[in-house]
GUFI-337280 format. One record per atom (N, C-alpha, C): residue number from 0; atom name; x, y, z. Coordinates in Angstrom, 3 decimals, padded with zeros to 6 digits. Each point is the difference from the previous one (the first is absolute). Layout:
<atoms>
+-----+------+----------+----------+----------+
: pos : site :       xx :       yy :       zz :
+-----+------+----------+----------+----------+
: NUM :   CA :        X :        Y :        Z :
...
+-----+------+----------+----------+----------+
</atoms>
This chain:
<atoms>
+-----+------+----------+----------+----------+
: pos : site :       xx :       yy :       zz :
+-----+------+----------+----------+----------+
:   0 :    N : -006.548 :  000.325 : -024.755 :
:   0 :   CA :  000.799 :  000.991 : -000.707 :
:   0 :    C :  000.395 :  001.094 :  000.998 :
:   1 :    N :  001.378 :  000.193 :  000.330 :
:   1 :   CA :  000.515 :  001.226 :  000.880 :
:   1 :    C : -000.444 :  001.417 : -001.011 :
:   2 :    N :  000.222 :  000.732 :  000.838 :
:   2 :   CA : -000.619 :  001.486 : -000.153 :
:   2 :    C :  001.178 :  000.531 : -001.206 :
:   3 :    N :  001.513 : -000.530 : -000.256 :
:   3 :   CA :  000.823 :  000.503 : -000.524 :
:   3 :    C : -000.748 : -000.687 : -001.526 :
:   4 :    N : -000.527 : -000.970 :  000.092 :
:   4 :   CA : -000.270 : -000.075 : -001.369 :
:   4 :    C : -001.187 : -000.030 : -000.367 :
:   5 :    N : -001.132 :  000.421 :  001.007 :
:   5 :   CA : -001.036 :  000.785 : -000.266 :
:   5 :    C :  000.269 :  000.904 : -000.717 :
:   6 :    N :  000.689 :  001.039 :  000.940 :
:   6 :   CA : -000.091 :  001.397 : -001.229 :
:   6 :    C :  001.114 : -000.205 : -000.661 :
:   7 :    N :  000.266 : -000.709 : -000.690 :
:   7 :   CA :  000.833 : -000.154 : -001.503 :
:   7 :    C : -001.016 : -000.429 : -000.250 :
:   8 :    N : -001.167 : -000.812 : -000.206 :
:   8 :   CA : -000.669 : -000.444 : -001.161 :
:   8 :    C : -000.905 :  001.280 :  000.262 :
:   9 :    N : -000.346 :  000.380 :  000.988 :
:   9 :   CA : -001.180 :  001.139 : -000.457 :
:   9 :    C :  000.860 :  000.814 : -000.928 :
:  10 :    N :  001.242 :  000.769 :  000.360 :
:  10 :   CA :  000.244 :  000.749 : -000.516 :
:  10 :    C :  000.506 : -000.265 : -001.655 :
:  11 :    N : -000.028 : -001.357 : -000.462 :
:  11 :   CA :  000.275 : -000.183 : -001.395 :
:  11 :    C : -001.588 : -000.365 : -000.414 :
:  12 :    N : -000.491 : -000.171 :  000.694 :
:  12 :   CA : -001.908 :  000.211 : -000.522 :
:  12 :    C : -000.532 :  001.552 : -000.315 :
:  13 :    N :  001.309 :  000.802 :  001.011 :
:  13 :   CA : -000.652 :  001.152 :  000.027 :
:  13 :    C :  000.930 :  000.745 : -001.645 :
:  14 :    N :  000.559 : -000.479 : -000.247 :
:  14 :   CA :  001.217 :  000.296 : -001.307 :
:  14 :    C : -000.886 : -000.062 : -001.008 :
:  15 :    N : -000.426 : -001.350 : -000.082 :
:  15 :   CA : -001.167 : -000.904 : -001.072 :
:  15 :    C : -001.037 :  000.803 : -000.559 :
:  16 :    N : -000.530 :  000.355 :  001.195 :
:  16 :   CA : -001.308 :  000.660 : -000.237 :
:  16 :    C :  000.226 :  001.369 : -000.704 :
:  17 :    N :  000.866 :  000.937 :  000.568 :
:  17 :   CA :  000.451 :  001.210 : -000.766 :
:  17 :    C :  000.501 : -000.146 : -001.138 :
:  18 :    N :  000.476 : -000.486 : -000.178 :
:  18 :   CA :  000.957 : -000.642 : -001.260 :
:  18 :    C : -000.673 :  000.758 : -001.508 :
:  19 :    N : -001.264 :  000.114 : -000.307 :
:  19 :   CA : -001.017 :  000.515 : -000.796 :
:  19 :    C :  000.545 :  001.643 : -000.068 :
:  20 :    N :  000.149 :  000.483 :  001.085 :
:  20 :   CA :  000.060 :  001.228 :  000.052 :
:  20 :    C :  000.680 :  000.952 : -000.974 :
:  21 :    N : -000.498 :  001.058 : -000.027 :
:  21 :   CA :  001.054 :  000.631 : -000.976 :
:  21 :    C :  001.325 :  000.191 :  000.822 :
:  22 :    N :  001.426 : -000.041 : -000.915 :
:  22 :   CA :  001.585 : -000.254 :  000.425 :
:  22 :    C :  000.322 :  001.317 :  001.059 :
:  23 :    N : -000.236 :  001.151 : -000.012 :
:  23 :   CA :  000.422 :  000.992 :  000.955 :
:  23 :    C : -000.788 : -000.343 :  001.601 :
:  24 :    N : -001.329 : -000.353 : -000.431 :
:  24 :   CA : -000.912 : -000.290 :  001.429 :
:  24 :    C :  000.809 : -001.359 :  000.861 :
:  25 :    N :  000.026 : -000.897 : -000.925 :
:  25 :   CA :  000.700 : -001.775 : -000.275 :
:  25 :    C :  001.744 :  000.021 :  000.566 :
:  26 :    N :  000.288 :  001.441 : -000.405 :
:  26 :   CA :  001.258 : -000.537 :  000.548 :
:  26 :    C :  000.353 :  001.090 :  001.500 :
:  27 :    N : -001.208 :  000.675 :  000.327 :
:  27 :   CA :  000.202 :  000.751 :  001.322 :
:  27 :    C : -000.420 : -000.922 :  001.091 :
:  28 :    N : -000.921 : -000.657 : -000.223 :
:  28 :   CA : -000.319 : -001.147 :  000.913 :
:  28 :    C :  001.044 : -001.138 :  000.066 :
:  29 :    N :  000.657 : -000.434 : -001.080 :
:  29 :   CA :  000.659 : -000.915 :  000.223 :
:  29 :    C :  001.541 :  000.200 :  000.851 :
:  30 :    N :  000.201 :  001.565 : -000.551 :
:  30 :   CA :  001.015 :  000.490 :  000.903 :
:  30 :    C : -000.381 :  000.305 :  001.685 :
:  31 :    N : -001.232 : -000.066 :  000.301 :
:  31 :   CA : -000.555 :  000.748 :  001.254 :
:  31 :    C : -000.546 : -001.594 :  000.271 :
:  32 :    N :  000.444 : -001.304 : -000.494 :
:  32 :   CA : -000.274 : -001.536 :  000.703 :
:  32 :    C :  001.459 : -000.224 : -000.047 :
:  33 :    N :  000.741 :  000.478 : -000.311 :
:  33 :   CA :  001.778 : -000.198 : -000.206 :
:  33 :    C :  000.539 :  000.538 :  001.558 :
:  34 :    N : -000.634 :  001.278 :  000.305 :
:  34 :   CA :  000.721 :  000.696 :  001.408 :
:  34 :    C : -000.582 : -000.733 :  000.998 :
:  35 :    N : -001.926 : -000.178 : -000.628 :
:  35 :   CA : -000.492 : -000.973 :  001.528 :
:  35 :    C :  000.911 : -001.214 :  000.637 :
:  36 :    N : -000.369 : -000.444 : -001.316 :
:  36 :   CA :  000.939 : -001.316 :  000.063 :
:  36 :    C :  001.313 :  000.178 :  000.880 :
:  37 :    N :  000.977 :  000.833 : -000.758 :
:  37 :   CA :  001.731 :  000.400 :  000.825 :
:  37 :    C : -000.522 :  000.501 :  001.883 :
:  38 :    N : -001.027 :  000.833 : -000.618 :
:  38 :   CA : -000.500 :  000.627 :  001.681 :
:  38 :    C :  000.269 : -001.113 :  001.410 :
:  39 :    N : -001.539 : -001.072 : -000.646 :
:  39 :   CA :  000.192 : -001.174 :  000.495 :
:  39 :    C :  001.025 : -000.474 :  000.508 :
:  40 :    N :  000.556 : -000.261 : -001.168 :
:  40 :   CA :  001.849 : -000.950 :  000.480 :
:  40 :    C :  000.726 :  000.391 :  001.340 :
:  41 :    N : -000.098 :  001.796 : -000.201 :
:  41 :   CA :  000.696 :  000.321 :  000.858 :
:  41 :    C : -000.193 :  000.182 :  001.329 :
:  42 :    N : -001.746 : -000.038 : -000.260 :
:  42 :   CA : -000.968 : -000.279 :  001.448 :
:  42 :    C :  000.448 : -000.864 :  000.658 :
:  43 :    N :  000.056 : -000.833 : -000.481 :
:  43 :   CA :  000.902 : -001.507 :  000.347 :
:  43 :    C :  000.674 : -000.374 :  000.308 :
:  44 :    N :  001.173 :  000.831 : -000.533 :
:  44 :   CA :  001.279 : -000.560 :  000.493 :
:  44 :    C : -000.009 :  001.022 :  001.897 :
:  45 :    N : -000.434 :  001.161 : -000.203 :
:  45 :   CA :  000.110 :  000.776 :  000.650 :
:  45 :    C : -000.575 : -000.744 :  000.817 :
:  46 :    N : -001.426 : -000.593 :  000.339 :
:  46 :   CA : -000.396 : -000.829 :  001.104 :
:  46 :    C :  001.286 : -000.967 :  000.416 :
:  47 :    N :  000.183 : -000.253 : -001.238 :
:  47 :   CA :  001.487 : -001.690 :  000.269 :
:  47 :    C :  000.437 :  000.687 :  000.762 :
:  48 :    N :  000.941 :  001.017 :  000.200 :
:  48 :   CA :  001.029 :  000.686 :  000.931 :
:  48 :    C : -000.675 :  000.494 :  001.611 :
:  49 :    N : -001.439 :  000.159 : -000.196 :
:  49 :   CA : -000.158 :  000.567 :  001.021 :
:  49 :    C : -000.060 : -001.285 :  001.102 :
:  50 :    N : -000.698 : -000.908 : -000.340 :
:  50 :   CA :  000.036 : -001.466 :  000.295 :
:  50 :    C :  001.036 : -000.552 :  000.471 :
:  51 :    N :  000.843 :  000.158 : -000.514 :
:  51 :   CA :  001.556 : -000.317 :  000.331 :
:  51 :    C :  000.717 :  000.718 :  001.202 :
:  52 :    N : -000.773 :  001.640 : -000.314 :
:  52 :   CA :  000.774 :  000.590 :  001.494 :
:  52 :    C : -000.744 : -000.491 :  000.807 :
:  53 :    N : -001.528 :  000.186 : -000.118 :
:  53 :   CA : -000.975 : -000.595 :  001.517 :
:  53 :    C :  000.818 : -001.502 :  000.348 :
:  54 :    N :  000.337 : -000.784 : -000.584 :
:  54 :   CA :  000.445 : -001.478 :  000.243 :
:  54 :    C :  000.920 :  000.702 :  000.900 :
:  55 :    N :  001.612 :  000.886 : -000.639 :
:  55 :   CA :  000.978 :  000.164 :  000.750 :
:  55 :    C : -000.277 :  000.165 :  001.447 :
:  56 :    N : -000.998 :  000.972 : -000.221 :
:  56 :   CA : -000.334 :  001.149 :  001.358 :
:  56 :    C : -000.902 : -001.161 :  001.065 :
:  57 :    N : -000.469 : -000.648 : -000.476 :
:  57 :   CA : -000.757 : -001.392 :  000.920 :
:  57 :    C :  001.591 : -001.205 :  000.719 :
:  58 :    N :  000.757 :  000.177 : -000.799 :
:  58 :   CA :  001.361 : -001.181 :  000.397 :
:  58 :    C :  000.235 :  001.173 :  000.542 :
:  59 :    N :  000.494 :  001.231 :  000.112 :
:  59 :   CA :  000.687 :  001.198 :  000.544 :
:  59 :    C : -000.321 : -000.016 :  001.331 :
:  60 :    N : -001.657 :  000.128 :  000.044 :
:  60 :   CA : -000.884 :  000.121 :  001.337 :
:  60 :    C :  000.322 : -001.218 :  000.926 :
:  61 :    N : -000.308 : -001.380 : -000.532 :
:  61 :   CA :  000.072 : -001.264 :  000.236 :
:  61 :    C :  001.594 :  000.053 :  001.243 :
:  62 :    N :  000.630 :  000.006 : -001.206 :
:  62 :   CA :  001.708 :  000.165 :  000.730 :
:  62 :    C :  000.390 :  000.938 :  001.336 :
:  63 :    N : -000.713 :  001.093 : -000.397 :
:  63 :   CA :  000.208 :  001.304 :  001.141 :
:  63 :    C : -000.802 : -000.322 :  001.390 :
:  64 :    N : -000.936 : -001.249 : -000.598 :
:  64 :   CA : -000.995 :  000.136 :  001.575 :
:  64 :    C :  000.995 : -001.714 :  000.659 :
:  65 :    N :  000.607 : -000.256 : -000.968 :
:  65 :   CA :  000.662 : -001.356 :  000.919 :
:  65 :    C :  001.359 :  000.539 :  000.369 :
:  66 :    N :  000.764 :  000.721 : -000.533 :
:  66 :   CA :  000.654 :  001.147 :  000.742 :
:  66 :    C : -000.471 :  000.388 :  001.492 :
:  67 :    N : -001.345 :  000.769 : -000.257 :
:  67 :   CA : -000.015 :  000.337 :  001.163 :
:  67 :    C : -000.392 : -000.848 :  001.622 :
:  68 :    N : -000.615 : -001.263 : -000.532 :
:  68 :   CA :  000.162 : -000.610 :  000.717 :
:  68 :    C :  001.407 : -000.579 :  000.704 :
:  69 :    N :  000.452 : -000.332 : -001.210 :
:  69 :   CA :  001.749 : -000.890 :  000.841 :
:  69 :    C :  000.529 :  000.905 :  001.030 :
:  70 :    N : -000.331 :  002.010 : -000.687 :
:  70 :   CA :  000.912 :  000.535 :  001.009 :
:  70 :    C : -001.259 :  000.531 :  001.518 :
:  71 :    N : -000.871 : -000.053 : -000.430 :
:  71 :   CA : -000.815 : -000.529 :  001.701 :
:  71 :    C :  000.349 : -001.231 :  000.554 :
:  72 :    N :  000.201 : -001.429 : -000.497 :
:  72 :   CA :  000.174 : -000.837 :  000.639 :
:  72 :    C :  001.619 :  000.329 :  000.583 :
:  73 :    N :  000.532 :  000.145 : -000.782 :
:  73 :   CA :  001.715 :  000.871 :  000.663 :
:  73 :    C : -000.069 :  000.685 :  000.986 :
:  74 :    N : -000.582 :  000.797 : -000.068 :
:  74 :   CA : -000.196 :  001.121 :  000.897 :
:  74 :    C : -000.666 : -000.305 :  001.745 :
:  75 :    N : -000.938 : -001.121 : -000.375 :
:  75 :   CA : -000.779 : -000.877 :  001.162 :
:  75 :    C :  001.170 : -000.489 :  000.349 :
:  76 :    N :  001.052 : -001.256 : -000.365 :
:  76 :   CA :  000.705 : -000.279 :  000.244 :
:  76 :    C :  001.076 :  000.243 :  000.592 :
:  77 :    N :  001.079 :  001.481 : -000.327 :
:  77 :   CA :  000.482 :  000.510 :  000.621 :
:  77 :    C : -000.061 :  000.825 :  001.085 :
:  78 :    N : -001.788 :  000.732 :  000.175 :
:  78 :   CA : -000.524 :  000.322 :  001.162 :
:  78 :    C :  000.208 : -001.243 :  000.760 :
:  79 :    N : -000.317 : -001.323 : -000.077 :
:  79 :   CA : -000.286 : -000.714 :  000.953 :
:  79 :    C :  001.311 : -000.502 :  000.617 :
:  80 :    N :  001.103 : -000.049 : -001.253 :
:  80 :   CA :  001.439 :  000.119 :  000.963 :
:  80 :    C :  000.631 :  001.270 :  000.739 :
:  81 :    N : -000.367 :  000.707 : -000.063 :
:  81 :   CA :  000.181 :  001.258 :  000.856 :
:  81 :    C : -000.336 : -000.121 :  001.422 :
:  82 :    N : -001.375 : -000.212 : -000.346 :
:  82 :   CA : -000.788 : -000.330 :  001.881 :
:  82 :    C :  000.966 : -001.162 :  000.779 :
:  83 :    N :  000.373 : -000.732 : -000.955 :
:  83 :   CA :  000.474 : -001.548 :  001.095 :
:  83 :    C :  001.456 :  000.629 :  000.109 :
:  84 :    N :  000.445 :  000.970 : -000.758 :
:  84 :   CA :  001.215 :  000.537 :  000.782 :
:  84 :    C : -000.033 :  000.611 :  000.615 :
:  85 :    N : -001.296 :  000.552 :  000.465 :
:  85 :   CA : -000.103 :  001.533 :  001.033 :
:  85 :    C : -000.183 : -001.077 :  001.414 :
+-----+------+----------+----------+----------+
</atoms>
């Protein structure tokens, strides 16, 4: 069982059990497992995005260091035609 539906069943175990309660107590908790819950989501997605830039910023890095190679190997290269013209 992944963790996403771990806490959905805890948290509808945790519904269950209150459920008895008197309605003002019963429905502050259920509103205060309503925001956890949304909280969550957005924990989430917010990781999703951050994930996504680290990926970018890893192809970003990736790209910039083979960049910098081609223009050292260029650079070797055209030094070395310089000398055989001097």
């Amino acid at each position: 069982m992944n963790n996403e539906a771990m806490f959905e069943k805890q948290l509808q175990e945790l519904l269950r059990e209150i459920g008895p309660m008197p309605e003002p107590s019963y429905q502050k908790l259920v509103d205060l497992a309503r925001q956890t819950q949304q909280s969550r989501k957005q924990l989430k997605d917010s990781i999703g995005k951050l994930q996504d830039s680290l990926d970018y910023l890893r192809v970003s890095v990736k790209y910039l260091l083979f960049d910098l190679e081609a223009t050292r190997r260029e650079n070797a290269y055209l030094k070395s035609l310089l000398q055989k013209m001097e």
